[in-house]
N, C-alpha and C positions, 0 to 999 in steps of 0.2 A: 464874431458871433459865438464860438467855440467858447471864447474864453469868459465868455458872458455865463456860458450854461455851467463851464464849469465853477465860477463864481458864485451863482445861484447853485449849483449842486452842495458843494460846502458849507456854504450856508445855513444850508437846510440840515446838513451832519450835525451842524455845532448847537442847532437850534435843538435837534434830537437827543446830543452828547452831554450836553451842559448840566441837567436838570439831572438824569443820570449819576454825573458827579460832583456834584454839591449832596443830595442827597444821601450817596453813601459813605460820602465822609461825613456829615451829619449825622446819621445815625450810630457810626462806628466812635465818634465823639459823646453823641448823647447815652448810650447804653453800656458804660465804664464798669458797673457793680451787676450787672449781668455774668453769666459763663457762656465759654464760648461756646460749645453746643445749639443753648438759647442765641446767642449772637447770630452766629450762622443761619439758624432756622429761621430769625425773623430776616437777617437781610435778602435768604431767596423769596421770602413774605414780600414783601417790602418791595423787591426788583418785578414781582410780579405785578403787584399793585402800580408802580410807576409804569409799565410797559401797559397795563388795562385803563390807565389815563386816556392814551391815545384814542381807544376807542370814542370815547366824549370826545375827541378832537375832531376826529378825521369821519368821512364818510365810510360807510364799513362797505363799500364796493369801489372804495382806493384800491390800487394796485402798490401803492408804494406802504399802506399802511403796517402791513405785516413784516416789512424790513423797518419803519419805525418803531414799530413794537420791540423788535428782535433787537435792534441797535441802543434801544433805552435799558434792556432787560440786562443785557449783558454789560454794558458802560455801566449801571449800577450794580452789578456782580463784582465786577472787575475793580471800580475802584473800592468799592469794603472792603472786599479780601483784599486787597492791596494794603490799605492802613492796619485791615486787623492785623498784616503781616508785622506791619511798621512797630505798630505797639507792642506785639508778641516780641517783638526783639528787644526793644527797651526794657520789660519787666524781666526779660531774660537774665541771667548773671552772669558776666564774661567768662569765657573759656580759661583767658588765662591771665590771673590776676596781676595785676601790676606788682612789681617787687617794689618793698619796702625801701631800699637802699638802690641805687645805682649800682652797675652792677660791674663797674671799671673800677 
């Protein structure tokens, strides 16, 4: 029985987390020729926006709704900043450039 709830408890994370993170790799994909400033501004936009979904979802005298909220908010916080990190480190220029020649 335990392992039933905790099954169903999971469940219900991934069904909270998923949308989360597709979306903020989504936008951190879609909004390339932006700066980052703008970038940032809209994705805590955007995390708020996905977290005020829930509202349309859920009854608003759920007890669990306010941890969906918070668990979408931040799962779309976390993965943006996460890629923008990713990308910021690609356009970056190495520290230390490869030498020309071997160096034995």
């Amino acid at each position: 029985m335990i392992i039933a709830l905790l099954v169903i408890a999971f469940l219900g994370l991934m069904v909270a987390v998923a949308p989360g993170l597709l979306i903020g790799y989504a936008f951190v994909a879609v909004s390339g020729k932006l700066s980052l400033t703008a970038r940032v501004s809209l994705l805590v936009v955007l995390a708020m926006g996905t977290a005020a979904l829930w509202l349309g979802l859920g009854e608003p005298a759920n007890v669990l709704l306010p941890l969906a909220m918070l668990v979408s908010f931040l799962t779309t916080l976390a993965s943006g900043a996460t890629f923008l990190g990713l990308e910021a480190r690609k356009r970056r220029a190495p520290r230390y450039p490869a030498p020309a020649w071997q160096s034995w």
